[in-house]
N, C-alpha and C positions, 0 to 999 in steps of 0.2 A: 184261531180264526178258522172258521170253517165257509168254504165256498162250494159253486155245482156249475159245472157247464152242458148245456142243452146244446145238440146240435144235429140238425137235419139236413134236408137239400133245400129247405127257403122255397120250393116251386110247387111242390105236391104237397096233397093230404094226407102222404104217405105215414103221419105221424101218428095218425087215427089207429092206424094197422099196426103200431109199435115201431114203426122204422122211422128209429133216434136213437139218439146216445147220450148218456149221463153221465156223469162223472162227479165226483165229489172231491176236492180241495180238501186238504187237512192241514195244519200247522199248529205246530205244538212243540216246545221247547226243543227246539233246535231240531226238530222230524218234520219232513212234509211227506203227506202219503196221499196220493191217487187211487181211489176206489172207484169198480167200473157197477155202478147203479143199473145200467140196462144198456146193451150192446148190440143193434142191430144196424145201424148205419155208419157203411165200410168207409165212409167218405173222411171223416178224419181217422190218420191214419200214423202220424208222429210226432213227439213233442220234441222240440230241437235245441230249447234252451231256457232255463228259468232266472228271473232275475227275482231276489227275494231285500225286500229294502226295509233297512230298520235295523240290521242284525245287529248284537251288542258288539263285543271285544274283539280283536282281533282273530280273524277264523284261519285256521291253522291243518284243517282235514274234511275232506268232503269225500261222501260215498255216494253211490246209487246202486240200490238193490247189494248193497256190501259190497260193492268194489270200489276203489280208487280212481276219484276223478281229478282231472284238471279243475280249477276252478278260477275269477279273482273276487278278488278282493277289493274293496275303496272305500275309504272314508276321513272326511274330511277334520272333523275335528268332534270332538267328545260332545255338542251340542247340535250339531248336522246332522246330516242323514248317513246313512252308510247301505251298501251296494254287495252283495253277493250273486254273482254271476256264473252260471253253472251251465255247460254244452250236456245234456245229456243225454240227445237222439235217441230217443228209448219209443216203443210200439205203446198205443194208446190202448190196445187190446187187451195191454198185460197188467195187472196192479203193478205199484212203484212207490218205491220208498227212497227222501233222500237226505241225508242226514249231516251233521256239520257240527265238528267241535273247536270250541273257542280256545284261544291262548288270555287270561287275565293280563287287564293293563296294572303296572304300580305304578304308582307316584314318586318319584324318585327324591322329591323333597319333602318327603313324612320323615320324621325322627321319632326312634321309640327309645324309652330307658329303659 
């Protein structure tokens, strides 16, 4: 899934002159990446928490920019929704990358011969 956030001061036609900010959203097997498209308006300035909904299997390690974050977790039942919630307080200025690895569920009543 790929997304773009626009963002200016809403009052001026300052956007004529290039003072805006883009951003592009990225998601792709268990990575989401922030790309800075064009960066001249200082007005956003931090992203403080992601909630990414859908994830498959139990998620078991989250990173940003390859370090160890807190994160939770929720999900209700194998046909529900499910919830990953990530604090990342990270600068909009910077590229970012944030990444999540799953634990497999088993079925505990499969029988193999």
């Amino acid at each position: 899934a790929v997304g773009y956030l626009y963002w200016d001061d809403g009052d001026t036609k300052d956007h004529i002159d290039g003072v805006y900010s883009l951003l592009k959203f990225e998601l792709s097997s268990r990575r989401l990446t922030i790309e800075i498209l064009h960066w001249e308006y200082f007005g956003l300035s931090k992203l403080g928490k992601v909630d990414i909904f859908g994830v498959g299997s139990n998620v078991s390690n989250v990173t940003v920019n390859g370090k160890k974050v807190d994160f939770t977790y929720q999900s209700r039942s194998a046909t529900d929704f499910s919830l990953l919630s990530v604090n990342v307080n990270v600068n909009l200025d910077e590229e970012f990358e944030l990444t999540w690895q799953e634990t497999p569920q088993f079925d505990h009543n499969v029988v193999t011969t």
